[in-house]
N, C-alpha and C positions, 0 to 999 in steps of 0.2 A: 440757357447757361446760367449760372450762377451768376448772381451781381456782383460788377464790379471785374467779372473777369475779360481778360485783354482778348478782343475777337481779330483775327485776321482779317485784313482787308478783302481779301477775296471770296472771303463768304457773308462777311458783316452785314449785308445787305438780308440775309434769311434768317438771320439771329436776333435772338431776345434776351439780352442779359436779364432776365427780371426773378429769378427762382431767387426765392429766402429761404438762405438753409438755414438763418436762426428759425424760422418759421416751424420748417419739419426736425429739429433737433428740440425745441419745447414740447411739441408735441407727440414724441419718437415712441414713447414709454405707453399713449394712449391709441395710436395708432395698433400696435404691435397689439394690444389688447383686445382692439377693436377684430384685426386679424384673426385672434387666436379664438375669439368668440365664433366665428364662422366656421373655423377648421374643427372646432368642438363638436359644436350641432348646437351651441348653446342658441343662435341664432341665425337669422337666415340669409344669403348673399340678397336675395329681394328685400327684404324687409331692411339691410343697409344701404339697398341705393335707393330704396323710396327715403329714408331717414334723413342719409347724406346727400338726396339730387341736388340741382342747382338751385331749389329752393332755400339752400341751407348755409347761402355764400354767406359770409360773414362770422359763421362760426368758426373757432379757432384749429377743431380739427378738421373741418373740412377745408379751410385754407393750406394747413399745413399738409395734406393727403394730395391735395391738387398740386402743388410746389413741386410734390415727390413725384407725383405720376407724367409732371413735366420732362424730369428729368428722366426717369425709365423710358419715356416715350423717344429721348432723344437718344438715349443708347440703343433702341430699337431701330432708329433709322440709320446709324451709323454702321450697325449690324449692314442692313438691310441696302443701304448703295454700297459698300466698302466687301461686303462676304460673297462671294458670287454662288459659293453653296449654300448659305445661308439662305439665302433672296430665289433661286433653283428650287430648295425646297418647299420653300413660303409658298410661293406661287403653283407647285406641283400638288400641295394644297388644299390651295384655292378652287384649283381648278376642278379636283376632285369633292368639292363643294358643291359646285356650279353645276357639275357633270350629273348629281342627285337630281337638282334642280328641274333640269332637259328631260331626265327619264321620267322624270312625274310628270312635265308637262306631252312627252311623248305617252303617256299610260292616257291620260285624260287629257283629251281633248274637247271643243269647246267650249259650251260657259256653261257654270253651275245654274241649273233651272231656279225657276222663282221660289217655288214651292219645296228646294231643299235650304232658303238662305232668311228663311222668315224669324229663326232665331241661333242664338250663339251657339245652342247644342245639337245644331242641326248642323251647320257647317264645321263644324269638330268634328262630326259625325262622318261627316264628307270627308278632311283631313286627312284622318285617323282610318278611314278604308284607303285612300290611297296611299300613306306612308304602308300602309300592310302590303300591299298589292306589289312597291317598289320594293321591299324589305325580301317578297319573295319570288321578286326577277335576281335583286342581287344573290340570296342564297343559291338560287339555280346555278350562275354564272358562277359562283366561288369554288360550286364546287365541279362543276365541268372546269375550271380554270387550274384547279389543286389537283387533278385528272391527269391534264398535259401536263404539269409540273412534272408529279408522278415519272409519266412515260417519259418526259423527257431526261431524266435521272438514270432511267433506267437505259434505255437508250445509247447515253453519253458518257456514261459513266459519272455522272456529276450532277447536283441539285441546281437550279436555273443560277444562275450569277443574281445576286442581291439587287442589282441597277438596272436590269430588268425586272423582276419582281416590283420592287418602287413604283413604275410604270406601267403595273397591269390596274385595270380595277374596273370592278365587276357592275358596270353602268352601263356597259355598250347593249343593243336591242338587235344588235345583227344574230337574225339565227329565232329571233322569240316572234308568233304570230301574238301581235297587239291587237289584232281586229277580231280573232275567231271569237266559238264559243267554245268558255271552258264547261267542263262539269267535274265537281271536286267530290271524290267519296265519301261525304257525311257521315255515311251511313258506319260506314268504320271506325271513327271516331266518337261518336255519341257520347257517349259512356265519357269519353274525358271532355266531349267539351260541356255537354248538358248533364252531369251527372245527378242531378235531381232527377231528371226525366229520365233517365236509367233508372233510379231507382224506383222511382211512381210505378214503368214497368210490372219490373221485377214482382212488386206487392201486389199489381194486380192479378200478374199470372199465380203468384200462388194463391191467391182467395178464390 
């Protein structure tokens, strides 16, 4: 809270009167600039929180940015106990965060061997196949899921109600064999994924 403002007894115990709002109103005008430098592309959301981390207490807009994100933060939680849709949604989510999460560790299982984790672009390497692998279980599921949408429209006469829709999401593994073996038609693709070696090809058949 702002200093100096009167806390009720019944919550005084989890308050902080200590925000300076002359703090972030000196600094309002470099602040906003600081923002507006990011929303530009003039510079980078990384390159300002290595600038401004907590290495940088003491300077006057990083005190003044910290005052403010005080107070955002506590409109955020008042949101967040007081809005029950609000806090419904937050958490629906989260969960759908989490639910990524389970499906990669359901794709890959056990532990990364020795000899894929010997350097940084090796385990990216690792990453970056499995975000792919999840990327197209989800595709699969969206669109067997936009399917039954479909039928169901048709069907009912009516598109699914919105508050079910909210509550689908295309994470679940029921239905997908994770253990088989796949084999994926390269062979059909060439040309767009290797297009140099399409064209190498191409030059050699006509010579």
């Amino acid at each position: 809270m702002p200093r100096g403002t009167e806390i009720p007894e019944s919550v005084r115990a989890i308050c902080l009167a200590n925000v300076d709002l002359q703090r972030i109103s000196t600094q309002w005008d470099q602040a906003v600039h600081l923002i507006a430098s990011v929303h530009s592309g003039h510079t980078s959301a990384v390159h300002v929180t290595a600038r401004y981390g907590s290495a940088a207490r003491g300077d006057p807009l990083y005190e003044a940015v910290s005052h403010l994100g005080r107070l955002l933060r506590t409109v955020f939680l008042c949101d967040y106990f007081l809005n029950d849709v609000f806090r419904r949604e937050l958490l629906r989510v989260l969960n759908r965060g989490e639910a990524v999460n389970a499906l990669k560790r359901a794709i890959y299982t056990g532990r990364v061997s020795s000899h894929q984790a010997k350097q940084h672009e090796e385990m990216q390497a690792v990453a970056d196949a499995l975000s792919l692998l999840a990327n197209i279980l989800m595709a699969w599921n969206t669109a067997r899921n936009a399917a039954g949408s479909d039928h169901w429209a048709q069907r009912r006469d009516g598109a699914v109600p919105p508050e079910l829709i909210g509550r689908i999401a295309p994470t679940r593994t029921e239905g997908i064999n994770l253990r088989g073996v796949f084999r994926f038609p390269f062979e059909r693709y060439a040309e767009k994924i290797l297009p140099s070696s399409a064209a190498e090809k191409m030059t050699a058949s006509a010579s």
